[in-house]
N, C-alpha and C positions, 0 to 999 in steps of 0.2 A: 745382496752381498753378505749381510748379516745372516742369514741362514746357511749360506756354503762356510761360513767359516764355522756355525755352530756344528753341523754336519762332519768337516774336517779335523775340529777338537776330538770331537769323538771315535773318527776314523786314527787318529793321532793314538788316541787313548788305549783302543783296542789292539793298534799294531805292534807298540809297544808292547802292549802285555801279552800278545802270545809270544812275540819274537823272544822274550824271557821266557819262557815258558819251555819253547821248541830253541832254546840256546846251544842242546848239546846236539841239535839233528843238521844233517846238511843237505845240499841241494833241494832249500823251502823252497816249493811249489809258490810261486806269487797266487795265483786266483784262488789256491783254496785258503793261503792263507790271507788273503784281502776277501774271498767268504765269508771266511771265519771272524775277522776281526774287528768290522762295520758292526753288524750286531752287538757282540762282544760290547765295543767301546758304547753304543748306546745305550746299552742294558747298564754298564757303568755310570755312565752319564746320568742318568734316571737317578738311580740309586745314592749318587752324589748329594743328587738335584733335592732330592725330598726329606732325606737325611739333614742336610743343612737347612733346609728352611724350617725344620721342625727346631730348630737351635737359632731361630730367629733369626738366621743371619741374611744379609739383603742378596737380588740376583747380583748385583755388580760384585760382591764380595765373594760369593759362590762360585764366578765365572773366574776369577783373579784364582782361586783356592783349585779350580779344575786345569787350571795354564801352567798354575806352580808345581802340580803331580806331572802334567805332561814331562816339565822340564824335568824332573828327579827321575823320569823312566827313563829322556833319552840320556843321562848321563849312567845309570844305571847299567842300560843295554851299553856292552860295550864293544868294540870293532864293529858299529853299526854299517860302514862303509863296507866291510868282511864282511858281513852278512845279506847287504842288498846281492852284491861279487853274486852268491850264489845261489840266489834267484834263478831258478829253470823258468824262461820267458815264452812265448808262445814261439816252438819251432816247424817253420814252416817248412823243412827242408825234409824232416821226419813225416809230415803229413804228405808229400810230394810222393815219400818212397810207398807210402801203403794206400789203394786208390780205395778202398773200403773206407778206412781213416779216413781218409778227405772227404767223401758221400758223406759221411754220418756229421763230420764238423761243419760240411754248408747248412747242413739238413738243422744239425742242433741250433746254428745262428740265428739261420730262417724260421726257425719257431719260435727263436726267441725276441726276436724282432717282431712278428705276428704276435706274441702274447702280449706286448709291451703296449703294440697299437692297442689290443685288447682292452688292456690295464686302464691306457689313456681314455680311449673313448667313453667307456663306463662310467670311469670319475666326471668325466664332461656330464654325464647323464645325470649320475649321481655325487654330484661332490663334497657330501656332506656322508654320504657312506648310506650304509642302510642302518633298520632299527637300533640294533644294538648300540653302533657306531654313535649315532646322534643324539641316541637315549641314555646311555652311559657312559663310552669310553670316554667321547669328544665329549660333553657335556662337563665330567667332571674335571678335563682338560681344562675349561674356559674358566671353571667355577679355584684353580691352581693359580692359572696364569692371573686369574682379575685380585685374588689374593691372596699372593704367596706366601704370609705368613700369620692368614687368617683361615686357608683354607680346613686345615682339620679341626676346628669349631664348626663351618660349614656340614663338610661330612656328617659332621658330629650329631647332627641336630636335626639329618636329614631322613626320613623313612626307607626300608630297605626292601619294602615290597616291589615298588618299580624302579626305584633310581639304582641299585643295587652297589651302593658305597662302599662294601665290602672287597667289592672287585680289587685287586692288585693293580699295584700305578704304575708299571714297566711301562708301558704303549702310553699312559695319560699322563704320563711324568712327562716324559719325552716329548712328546707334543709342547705342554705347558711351557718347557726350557726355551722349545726353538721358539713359539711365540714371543715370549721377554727378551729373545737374542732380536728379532726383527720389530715388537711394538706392534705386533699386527697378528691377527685372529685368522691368519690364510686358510683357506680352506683346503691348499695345496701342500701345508703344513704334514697334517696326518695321512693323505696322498702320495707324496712321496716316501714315510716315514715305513706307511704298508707296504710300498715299493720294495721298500730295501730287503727286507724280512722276506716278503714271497720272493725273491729273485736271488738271494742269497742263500734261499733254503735250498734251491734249485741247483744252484754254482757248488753250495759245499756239499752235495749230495753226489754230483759229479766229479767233480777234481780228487773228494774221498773214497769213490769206487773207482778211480784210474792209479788212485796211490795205490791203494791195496790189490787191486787185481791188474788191470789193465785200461788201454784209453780207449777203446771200444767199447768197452763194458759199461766206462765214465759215463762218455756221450750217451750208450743207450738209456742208462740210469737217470742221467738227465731228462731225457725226451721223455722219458714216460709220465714225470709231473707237466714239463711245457705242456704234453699235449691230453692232458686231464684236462677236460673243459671248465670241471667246476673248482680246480683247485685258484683258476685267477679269477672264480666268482669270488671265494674265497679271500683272497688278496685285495680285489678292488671294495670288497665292503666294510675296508678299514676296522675289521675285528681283530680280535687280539689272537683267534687261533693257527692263525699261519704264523705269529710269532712264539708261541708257546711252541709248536712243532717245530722250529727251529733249533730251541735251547734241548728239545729233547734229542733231536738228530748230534748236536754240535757233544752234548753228553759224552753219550755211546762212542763216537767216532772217539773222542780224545782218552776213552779207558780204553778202548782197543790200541788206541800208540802207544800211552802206559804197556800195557800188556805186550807189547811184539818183541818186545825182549826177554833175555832171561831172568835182569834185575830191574823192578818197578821203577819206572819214576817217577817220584815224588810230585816234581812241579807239572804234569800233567796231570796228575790225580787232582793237585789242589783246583788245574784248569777245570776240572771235570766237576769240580764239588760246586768252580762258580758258577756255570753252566748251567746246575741243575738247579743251585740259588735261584737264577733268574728266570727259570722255568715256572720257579713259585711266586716268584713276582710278576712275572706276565697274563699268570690266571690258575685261580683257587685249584686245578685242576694238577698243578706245578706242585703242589703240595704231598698228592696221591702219588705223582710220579718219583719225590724224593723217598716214599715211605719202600712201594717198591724196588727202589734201585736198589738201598740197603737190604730187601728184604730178600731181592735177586741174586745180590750177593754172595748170600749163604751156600747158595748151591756149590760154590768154589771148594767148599769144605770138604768136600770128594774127593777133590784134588789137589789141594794145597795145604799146607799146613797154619794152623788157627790162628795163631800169632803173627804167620805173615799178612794175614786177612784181617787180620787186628790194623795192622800198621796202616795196610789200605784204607781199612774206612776211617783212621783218625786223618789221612791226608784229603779226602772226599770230604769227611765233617768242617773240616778247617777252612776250607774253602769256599761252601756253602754259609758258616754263621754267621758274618757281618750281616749276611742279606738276610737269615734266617732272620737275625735279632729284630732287622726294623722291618719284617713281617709279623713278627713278635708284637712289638709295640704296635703297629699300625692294628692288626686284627684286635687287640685289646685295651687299648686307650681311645682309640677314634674312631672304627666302623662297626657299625651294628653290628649282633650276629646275624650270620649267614643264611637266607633265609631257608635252606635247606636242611642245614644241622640243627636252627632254633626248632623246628617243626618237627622233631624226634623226639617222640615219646613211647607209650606202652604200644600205641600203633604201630611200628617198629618190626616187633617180635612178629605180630600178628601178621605181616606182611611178608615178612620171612617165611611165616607155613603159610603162606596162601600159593600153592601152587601154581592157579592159575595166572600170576603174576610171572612165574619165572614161564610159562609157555610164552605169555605175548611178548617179553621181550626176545626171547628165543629165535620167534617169528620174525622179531625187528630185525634180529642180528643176522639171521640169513637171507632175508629181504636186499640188505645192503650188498650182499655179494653180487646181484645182479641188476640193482638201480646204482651202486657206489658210484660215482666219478662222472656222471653222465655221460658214458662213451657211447658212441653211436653203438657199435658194437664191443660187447665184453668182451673184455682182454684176461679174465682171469684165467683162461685155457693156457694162455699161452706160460706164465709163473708155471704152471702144474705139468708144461709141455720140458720148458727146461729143467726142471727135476726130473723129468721121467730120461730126457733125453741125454744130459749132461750127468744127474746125481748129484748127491751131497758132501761133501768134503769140509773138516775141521781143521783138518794138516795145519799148523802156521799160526788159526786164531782161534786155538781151542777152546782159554780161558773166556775170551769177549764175545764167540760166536754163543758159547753155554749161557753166560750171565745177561748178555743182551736178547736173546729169544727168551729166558725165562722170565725179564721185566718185557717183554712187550706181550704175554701172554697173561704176565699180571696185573698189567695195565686194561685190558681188555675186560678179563674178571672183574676188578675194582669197577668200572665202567657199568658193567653188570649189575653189580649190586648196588650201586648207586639210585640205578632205576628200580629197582626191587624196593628198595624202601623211601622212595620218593613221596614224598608229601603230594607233591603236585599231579593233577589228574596225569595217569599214567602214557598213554597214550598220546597227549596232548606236549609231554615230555620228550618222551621219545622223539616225536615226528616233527620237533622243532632243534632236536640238539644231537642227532647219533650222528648224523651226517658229520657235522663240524667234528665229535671227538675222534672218529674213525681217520678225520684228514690229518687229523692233531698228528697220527702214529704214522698215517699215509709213507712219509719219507724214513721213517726210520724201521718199517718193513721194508722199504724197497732196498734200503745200506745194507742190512740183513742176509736177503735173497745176495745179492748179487758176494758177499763175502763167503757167503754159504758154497755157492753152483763151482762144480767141478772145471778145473781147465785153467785155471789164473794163474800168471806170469809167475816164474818163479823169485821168489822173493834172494835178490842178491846180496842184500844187505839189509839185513833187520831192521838197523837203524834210519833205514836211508828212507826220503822222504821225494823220488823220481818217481 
């Protein structure tokens, strides 16, 4: 019982904050925005959670101090009753008129009913997750929850070669919370928790390709991660990268609402800044992707004028530093350095002009184009089929289509050179982690693609959120 209601604070928390957020949009889609907002509120939760125990204060007094924000948001949100009103619910009378529509909505249930059994059965198998999972995330989860305001002396004093303390505490923060909400170390804890994040990634990647294009497109967009076989290996081994991929998908999508009009708005942008905060708190990799976004940015310059791009990124920045700071603090008062950055020295350079370092990863990265996803058979014909077939179109999301394919090609790079000057035997790097960062991007090339492909609904109302 204690854990649905830890669950539902946080669901509380996040609903709230986008509903401020998307105040001035109408007809909010519920599923993308209960997508959107379960994470959201979790990533908040967390962030609450470690923040106050670092200021010694107890879970009982932490839990009272997250119920008394709930309350200030829903007095906050105002005509919340006017805003449930326009909730567009699941209409069954629209899927009646179009028989394609309804094929694809059995089609997307039923897969996602099959991945869930999936989900479940695996965790039976493995309920403690795999390596990473038991070696780090949950580990330092248990070492939070047994003591909450002992843990960063713990950390502190721990080595970073295996335990990797370093790591950001979105996913271990979170775990730890909902343990001291139930008194108990469930194993079903961080189980459900992966749940939310892989299945949510899936829901807002869909409900956000039928906003912006169509509900055809949504569903297909969905299915394509349901029926990636490896993306719910991904899910069930309770690692933090289908959560990092989420806060990068949730990013992008909320600068392209920003962007569908002619005048910015603000409190999307600040959405987007938290978004990408919590990206950097779900894994060191969150960090690479803020440097990016801003760095992505620029390209705007082209077409907007510098000052309005100014305003931008102070409303991006804004949003991001709370979470920034207490990455801030945490990377330099209590975790080791990073064992990859510490390991940088004149070796470095030397590894830069060694060529033959940029061929193997090279080979790794086009390797992945035909092992990626474990499909039985490669699907990546088909991406290359609808370009050829449909084309590319900007019309509508010129600015977000520009600035988001140039961060997911900077992200790629950075990725790149990461292995380039890696400490660690090279190969031995590679063949243990491109998989997971490519899945990291996985969802937010597919939002991409489909915002990209020629033929999408005409948009009737900028604003509007059908």
């Amino acid at each position: 019982m204690m854990f649905f209601f830890s669950i539902f604070t946080s669901l509380l928390l996040g609903l709230l904050s986008c509903l401020i957020f998307f105040k001035e949009k109408k007809n909010l889609n519920f599923r993308f925005l209960l997508n959107l907002s379960l994470p959201i509120g979790m990533g908040i939760s967390s962030v609450i959670f470690i923040s106050l125990t670092l200021f010694g204060l107890s879970f009982f007094l932490i839990s009272l101090i997250e119920i008394a924000l709930i309350i200030f948001l829903v007095f906050k949100v105002k005509d919340t009753k006017k805003l449930i009103d326009q909730f567009e619910w699941f209409n069954l009378d629209k899927l009646l008129l179009s028989p394609i529509l309804l094929l694809l909505t059995v089609i997307y249930f039923y897969a996602w009913l099959m991945d869930s059994g999936i989900f479940y059965f695996d965790s039976i198998k493995e309920p403690h997750g795999l390596w990473d999972a038991w070696n780090y995330w949950n580990l330092k989860a248990k070492i939070i929850s047994r003591a909450p305001n002992y843990w960063p002396h713990v950390l502190h004093q721990m080595g970073s070669d295996d335990f990797h303390p370093d790591y950001p505490l979105l996913q271990t923060g979170y775990v730890a919370r909902c343990w001291l909400y139930i008194k108990n170390e469930s194993v079903w804890i961080p189980i459900v928790v992966c749940y939310i994040f892989t299945f949510c990634t899936i829901g807002l990647l869909a409900s956000s390709v039928s906003i912006f294009t169509n509900k055809t497109k949504g569903f297909i967009a969905g299915l394509i991660l349901l029926c990636t076989p490896f993306y719910m290996t991904m899910g069930d081994s309770q690692y933090a990268d289908n959560t990092v991929g989420f806060f990068y998908l949730a990013t992008i999508i909320l600068l392209t609402f920003a962007r569908r009009e002619a005048s910015i708005k603000p409190q999307l942008l600040i959405a987007a800044g938290i978004t990408a905060g919590l990206s950097a708190w779900s894994k060191n990799e969150g960090l690479l992707f803020i440097v990016c976004l801003f760095s992505s940015q620029l390209t705007l310059l082209f077409f907007k004028n510098y000052r309005e791009l100014l305003t931008e990124f102070k409303y991006l920045f804004l949003g991001m530093l709370p979470i920034l700071l207490l990455i801030a603090y945490y990377k330099i008062k209590i975790a080791p350095p990073n064992d990859l950055v510490n390991a940088q020295g004149a070796q470095t350079f030397i590894k830069l002009a060694d060529f033959s370092r940029y061929a193997t990863v090279s080979k790794w990265y086009m390797e992945q184009f035909s092992t990626f996803g474990k499909w039985v058979l490669n699907p990546w014909w088909l991406f290359l089929f609808g370009i050829l077939y449909k084309g590319i179109s900007i019309k509508g999301n010129k600015y977000s289509l520009i600035s988001n394919f140039t961060l997911f090609l900077l992200m790629l790079i950075g990725f790149f050179f990461i292995y380039i000057i890696t400490p660690l035997d090279l190969v031995f790097h590679l063949s243990t982690s491109i998989h997971r960062l490519f899945f990291q991007l996985f969802p937010v090339f597919i939002f991409i693609y489909f915002l990209a492909i020629k033929g999408n609904s005409p948009i009737r109302k900028p604003a509007s959120l059908t």
